[in-house]
DRENSEKOL-11885 format. One line per field, with one value per residue: residue number from 1; residue in one letter; x, y, z of N, C-alpha, C, O, CB in turn. Coordinates in nm, 3 decimals. Glycine has a CB too. Layout:
N
i = (NUM;...) .
aa = (A;...) .
n.x = (X;...) .
n.y = (Y;...) .
n.z = (Z;...) .
ca.x = (X;...) .
ca.y = (Y;...) .
ca.z = (Z;...) .
c.x = (X;...) .
c.y = (Y;...) .
c.z = (Z;...) .
o.x = (X;...) .
o.y = (Y;...) .
o.z = (Z;...) .
cb.x = (X;...) .
cb.y = (Y;...) .
cb.z = (Z;...) .
//
This chain:
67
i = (1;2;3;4;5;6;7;8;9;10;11;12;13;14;15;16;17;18;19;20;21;22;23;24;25;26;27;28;29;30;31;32;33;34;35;36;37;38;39;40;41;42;43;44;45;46;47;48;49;50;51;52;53;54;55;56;57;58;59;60;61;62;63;64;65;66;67) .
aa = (X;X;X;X;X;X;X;X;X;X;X;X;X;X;X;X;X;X;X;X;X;X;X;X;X;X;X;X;X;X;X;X;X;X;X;X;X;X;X;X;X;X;X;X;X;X;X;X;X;X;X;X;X;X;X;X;X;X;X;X;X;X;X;X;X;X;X) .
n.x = (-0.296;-0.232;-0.070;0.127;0.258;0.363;0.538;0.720;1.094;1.051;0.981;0.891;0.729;0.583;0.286;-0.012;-0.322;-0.570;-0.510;-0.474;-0.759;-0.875;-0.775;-0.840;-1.119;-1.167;-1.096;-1.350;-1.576;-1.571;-1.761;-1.741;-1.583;-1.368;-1.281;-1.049;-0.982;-0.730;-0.711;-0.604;-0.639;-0.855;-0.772;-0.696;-0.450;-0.404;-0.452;-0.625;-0.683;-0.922;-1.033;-1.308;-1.239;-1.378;-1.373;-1.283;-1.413;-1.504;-1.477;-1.212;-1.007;-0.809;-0.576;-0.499;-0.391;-0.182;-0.166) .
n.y = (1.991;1.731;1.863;1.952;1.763;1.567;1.730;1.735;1.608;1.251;1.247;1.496;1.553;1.823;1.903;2.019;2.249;2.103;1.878;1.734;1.730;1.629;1.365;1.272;1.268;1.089;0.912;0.967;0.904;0.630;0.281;0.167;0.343;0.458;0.679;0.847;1.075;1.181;1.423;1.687;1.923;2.014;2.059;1.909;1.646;1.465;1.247;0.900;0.744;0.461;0.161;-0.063;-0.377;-0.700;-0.968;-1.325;-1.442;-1.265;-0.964;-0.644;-0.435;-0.196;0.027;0.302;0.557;0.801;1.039) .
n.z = (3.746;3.666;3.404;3.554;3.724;3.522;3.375;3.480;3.597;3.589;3.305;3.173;3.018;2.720;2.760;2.651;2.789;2.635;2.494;2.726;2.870;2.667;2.673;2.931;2.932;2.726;2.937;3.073;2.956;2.874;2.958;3.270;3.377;3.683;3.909;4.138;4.433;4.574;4.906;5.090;5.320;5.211;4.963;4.619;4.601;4.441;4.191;4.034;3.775;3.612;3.525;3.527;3.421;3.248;3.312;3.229;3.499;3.640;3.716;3.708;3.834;3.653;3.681;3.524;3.482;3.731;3.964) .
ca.x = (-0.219;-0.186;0.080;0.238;0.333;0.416;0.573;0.874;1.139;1.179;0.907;0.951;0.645;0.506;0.169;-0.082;-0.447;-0.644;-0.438;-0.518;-0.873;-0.912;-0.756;-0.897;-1.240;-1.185;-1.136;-1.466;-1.670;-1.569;-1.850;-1.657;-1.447;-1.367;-1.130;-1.047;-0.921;-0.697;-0.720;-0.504;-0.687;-0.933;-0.693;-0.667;-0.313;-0.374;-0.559;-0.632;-0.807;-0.935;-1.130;-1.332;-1.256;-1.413;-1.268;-1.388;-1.476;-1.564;-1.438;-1.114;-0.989;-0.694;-0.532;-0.444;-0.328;-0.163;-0.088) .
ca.y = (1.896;1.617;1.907;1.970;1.623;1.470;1.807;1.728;1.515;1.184;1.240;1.604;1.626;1.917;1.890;2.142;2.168;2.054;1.754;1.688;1.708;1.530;1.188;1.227;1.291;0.953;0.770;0.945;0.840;0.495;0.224;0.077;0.428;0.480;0.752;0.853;1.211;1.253;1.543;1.745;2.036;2.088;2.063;1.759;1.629;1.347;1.137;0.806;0.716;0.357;0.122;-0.194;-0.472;-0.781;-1.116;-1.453;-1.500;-1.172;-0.814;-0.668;-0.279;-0.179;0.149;0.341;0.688;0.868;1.178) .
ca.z = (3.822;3.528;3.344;3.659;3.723;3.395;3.314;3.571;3.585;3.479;3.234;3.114;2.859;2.706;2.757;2.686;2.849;2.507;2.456;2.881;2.854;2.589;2.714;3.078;2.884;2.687;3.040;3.160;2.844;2.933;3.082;3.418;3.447;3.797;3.936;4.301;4.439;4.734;4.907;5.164;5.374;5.088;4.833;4.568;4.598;4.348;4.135;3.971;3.707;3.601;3.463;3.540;3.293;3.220;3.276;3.271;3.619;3.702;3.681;3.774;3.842;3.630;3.681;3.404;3.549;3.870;3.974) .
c.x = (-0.150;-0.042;0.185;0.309;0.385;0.463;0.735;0.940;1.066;1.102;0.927;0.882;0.590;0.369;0.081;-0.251;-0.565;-0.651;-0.533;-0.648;-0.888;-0.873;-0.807;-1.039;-1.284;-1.164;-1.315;-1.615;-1.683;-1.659;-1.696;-1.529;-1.470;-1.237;-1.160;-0.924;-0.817;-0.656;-0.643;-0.587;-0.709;-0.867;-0.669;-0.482;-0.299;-0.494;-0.558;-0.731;-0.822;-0.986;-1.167;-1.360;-1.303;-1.361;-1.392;-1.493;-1.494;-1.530;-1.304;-1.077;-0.809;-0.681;-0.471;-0.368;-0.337;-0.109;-0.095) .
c.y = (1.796;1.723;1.885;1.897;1.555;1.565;1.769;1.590;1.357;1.217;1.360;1.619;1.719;1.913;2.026;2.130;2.089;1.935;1.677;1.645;1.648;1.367;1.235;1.201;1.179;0.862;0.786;0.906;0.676;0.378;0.180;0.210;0.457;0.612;0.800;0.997;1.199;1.374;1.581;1.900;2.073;2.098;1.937;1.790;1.523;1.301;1.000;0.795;0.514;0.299;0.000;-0.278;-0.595;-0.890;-1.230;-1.504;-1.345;-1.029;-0.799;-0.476;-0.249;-0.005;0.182;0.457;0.736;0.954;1.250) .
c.z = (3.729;3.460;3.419;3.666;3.637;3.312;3.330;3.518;3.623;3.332;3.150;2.967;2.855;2.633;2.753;2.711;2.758;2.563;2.606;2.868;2.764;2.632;2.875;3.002;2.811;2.786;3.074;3.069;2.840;3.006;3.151;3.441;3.561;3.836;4.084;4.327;4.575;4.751;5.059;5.218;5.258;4.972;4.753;4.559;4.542;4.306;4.077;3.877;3.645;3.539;3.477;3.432;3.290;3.240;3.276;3.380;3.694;3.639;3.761;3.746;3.796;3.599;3.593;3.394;3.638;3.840;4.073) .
o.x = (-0.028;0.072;0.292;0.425;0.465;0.458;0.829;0.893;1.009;1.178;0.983;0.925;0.529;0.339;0.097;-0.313;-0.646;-0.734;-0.625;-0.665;-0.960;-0.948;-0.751;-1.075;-1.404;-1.196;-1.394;-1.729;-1.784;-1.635;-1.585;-1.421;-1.586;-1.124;-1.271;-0.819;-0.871;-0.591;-0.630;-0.587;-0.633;-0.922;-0.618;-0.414;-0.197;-0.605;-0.438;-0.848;-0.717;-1.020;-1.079;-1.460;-1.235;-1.274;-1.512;-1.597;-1.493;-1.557;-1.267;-1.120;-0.712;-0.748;-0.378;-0.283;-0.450;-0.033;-0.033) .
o.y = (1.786;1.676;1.831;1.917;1.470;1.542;1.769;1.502;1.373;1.209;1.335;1.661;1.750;1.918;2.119;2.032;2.017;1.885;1.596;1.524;1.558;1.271;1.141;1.084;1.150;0.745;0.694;0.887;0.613;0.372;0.168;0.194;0.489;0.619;0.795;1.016;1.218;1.440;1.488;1.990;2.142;2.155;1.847;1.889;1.459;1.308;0.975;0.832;0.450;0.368;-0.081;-0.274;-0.640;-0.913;-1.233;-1.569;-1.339;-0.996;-0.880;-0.410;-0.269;0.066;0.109;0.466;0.752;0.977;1.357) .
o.z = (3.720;3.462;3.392;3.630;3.674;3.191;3.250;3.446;3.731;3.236;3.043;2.860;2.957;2.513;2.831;2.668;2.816;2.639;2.598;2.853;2.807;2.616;2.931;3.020;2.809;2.766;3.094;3.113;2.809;3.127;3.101;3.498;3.583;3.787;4.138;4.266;4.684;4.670;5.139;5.133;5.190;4.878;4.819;4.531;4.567;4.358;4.066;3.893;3.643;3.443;3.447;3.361;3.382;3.156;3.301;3.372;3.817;3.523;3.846;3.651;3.868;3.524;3.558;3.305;3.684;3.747;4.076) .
cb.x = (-0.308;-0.367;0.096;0.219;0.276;0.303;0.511;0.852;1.234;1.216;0.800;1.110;0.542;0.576;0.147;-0.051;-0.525;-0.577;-0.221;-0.515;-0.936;-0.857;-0.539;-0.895;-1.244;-1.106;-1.024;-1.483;-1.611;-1.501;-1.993;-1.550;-1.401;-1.354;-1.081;-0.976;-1.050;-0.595;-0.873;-0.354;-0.613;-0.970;-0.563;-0.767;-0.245;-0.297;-0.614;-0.631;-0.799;-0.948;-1.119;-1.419;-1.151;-1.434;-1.117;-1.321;-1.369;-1.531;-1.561;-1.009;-1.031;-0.657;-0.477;-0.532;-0.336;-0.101;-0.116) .
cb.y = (1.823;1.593;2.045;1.981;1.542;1.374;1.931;1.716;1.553;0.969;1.215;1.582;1.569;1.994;1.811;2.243;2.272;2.061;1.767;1.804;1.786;1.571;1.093;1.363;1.405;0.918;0.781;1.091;0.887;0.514;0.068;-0.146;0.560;0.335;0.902;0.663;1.339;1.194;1.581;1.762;2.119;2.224;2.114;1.711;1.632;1.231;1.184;0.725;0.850;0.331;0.144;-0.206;-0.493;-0.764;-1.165;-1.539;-1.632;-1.187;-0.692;-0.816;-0.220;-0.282;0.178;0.350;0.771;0.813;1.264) .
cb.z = (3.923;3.363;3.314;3.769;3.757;3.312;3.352;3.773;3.638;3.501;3.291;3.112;2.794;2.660;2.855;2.566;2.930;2.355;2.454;3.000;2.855;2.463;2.698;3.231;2.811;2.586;3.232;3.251;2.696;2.999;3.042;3.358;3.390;3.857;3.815;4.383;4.456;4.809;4.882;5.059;5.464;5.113;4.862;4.376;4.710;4.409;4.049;4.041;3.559;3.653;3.359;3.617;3.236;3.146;3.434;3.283;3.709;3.841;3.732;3.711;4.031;3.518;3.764;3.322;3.516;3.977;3.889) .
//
Protein backbone atom coordinates (compact mmCIF):
# COMPACT_ATOMS: atom_id res chain seq x y z
CA UNK A 1 0.00 0.00 0.00
CA UNK A 2 2.90 2.57 1.25
CA UNK A 3 4.55 1.94 -2.71
CA UNK A 4 1.29 2.23 -4.18
CA UNK A 5 0.56 5.54 -2.80
CA UNK A 6 3.76 7.42 -2.73
CA UNK A 7 4.47 5.71 -6.05
CA UNK A 8 1.68 8.02 -7.84
CA UNK A 9 1.33 11.30 -8.65
CA UNK A 10 2.34 14.24 -7.04
CA UNK A 11 4.98 12.28 -5.34
CA UNK A 12 6.17 9.70 -7.96
CA UNK A 13 8.94 7.81 -5.80
CA UNK A 14 10.59 4.73 -6.53
CA UNK A 15 10.34 2.90 -3.65
CA UNK A 16 11.25 -0.58 -3.21
CA UNK A 17 9.89 -3.06 -0.36
CA UNK A 18 13.44 -3.16 1.70
CA UNK A 19 13.78 0.49 1.83
CA UNK A 20 9.60 0.33 3.11
CA UNK A 21 10.14 -1.94 5.80
CA UNK A 22 12.80 -0.63 7.03
CA UNK A 23 11.42 2.98 7.92
CA UNK A 24 7.89 1.64 9.01
CA UNK A 25 10.09 -0.83 11.25
CA UNK A 26 11.99 2.30 12.74
CA UNK A 27 8.42 3.88 13.64
CA UNK A 28 7.48 0.44 15.29
CA UNK A 29 10.79 0.21 17.37
CA UNK A 30 9.80 3.53 18.69
CA UNK A 31 8.51 3.93 22.64
CA UNK A 32 5.00 6.10 22.18
CA UNK A 33 4.58 4.54 18.41
CA UNK A 34 1.03 4.43 17.66
CA UNK A 35 -0.52 3.62 14.21
CA UNK A 36 -4.21 3.12 13.15
CA UNK A 37 -5.67 0.95 10.06
CA UNK A 38 -8.77 1.81 8.19
CA UNK A 39 -10.46 -0.72 6.74
CA UNK A 40 -13.17 -1.17 3.94
CA UNK A 41 -15.12 -4.69 3.76
CA UNK A 42 -12.07 -6.44 5.25
CA UNK A 43 -9.72 -4.68 3.34
CA UNK A 44 -7.10 -1.96 4.82
CA UNK A 45 -7.68 1.18 2.79
CA UNK A 46 -5.16 3.19 4.84
CA UNK A 47 -2.91 3.87 7.46
CA UNK A 48 -1.24 6.15 9.94
CA UNK A 49 1.52 5.95 11.72
CA UNK A 50 2.66 8.10 14.84
CA UNK A 51 4.17 8.88 17.74
CA UNK A 52 3.53 10.15 21.29
CA UNK A 53 5.92 12.94 22.22
CA UNK A 54 6.75 14.51 25.29
CA UNK A 55 6.06 18.03 26.18
CA UNK A 56 6.18 20.01 29.16
CA UNK A 57 2.78 19.68 30.35
CA UNK A 58 2.03 16.49 29.12
CA UNK A 59 2.17 14.40 25.95
CA UNK A 60 1.01 15.13 22.54
CA UNK A 61 0.26 12.74 19.24
CA UNK A 62 2.16 13.81 16.17
CA UNK A 63 1.54 12.14 12.93
CA UNK A 64 4.25 11.27 10.92
CA UNK A 65 2.73 9.13 8.00
CA UNK A 66 -0.58 8.52 5.77
CA UNK A 67 -1.65 6.44 3.37
Amino acid sequence: MYIAAYGEAPWNEALDPDSVRRYIRSFTDMDGFCAWRLSVEGEIAGVALGVIVPYTEGAFLRIEDLC
